[in-house]
C-alpha positions in Angstrom: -13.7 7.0 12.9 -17.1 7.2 11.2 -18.2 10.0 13.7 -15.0 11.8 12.9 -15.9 11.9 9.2 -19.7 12.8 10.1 -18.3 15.6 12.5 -16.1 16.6 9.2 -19.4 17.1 7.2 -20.0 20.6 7.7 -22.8 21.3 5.5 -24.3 17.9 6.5 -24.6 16.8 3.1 -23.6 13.2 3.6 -20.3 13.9 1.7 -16.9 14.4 2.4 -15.2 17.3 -0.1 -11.8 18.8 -0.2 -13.0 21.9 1.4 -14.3 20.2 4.5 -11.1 17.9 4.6 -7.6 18.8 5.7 -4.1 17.5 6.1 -4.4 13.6 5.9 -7.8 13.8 4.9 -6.4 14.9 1.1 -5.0 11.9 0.8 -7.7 10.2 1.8 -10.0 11.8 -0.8 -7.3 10.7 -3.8 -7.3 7.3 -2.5 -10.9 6.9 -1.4 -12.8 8.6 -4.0 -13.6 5.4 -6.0 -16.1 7.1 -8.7 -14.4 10.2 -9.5 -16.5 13.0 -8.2 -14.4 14.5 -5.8 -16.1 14.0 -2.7 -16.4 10.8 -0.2 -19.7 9.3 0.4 -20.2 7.0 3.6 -19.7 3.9 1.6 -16.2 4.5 0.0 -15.1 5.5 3.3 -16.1 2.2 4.7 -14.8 0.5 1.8 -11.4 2.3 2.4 -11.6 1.4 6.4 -12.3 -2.6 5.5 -9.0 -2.1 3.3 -7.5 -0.6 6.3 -7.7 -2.9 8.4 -7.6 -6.1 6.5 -4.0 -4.6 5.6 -3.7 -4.7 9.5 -3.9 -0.9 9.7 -1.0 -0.1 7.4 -1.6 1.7 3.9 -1.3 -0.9 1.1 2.3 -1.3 0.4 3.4 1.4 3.6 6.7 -0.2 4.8 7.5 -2.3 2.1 10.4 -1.8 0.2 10.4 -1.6 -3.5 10.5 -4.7 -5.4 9.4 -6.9 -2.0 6.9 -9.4 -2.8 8.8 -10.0 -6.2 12.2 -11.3 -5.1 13.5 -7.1 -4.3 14.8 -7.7 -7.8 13.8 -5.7 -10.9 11.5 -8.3 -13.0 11.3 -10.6 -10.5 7.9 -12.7 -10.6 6.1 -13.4 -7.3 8.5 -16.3 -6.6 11.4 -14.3 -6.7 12.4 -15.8 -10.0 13.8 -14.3 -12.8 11.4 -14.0 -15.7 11.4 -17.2 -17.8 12.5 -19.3 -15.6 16.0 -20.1 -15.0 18.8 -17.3 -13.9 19.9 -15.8 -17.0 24.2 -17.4 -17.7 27.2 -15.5 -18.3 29.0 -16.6 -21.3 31.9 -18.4 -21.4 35.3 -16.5 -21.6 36.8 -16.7 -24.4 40.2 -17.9 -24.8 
C-alpha cells in the first residue's frame, strides 16, 4: 500500500494532494488529513493504515448499523440501557 501512495506522488514531494489523488483516495484525504493542510504526509497515512487494520480492515463504524454498540435504541448508553437507569413506566390507566 505504501508503494501505491509513493507511486501516487507525482511531483515526488513526499505528499499526497487532491490533485494527485482520485476516486477513493478523496476520501481518504478527508479522513486522513489529521492537521488540516490538505495533503497526506507518510505518517498520517500510516496512522490511518494502523486504524485500518486494528478495525480488522473495515472503516470505523462500516457495517454497523445505527445505534449498535448502544442497545440500537435512541439514547441508549453502552449497556444498552436507557438513560438513568431503569426503563422509563407507563402510567397507570385511569379509571
Amino acid at each position: 500500500m505504501m508503494q501505491r501512495m509513493k507511486d501516487a506522488d507525482k511531483n515526488g514531494d513526499g505528499f499526497l494532494t487532491a490533485d494527485e489523488l482520485q476516486g477513493r483516495g478523496q476520501r481518504m484525504l478527508q479522513v486522513g488529513d489529521s492537521n488540516g493542510d490538505g495533503k497526506l504526509s507518510q505518517e498520517e497515512i500510516r496512522t490511518m493504515m494502523q486504524r485500518f487494520m486494528q478495525n480488522n480492515g473495515q472503516r470505523p463504524g462500516a457495517g454497523q448499523r445505527p445505534g449498535a454498540g448502544r442497545g440500537g435504541r435512541p439514547g441508549a448508553g453502552q449497556d444498552g440501557a436507557a438513560p438513568g437507569g431503569e426503563r422509563p413506566r407507563r402510567p397507570p390507566a385511569q379509571k
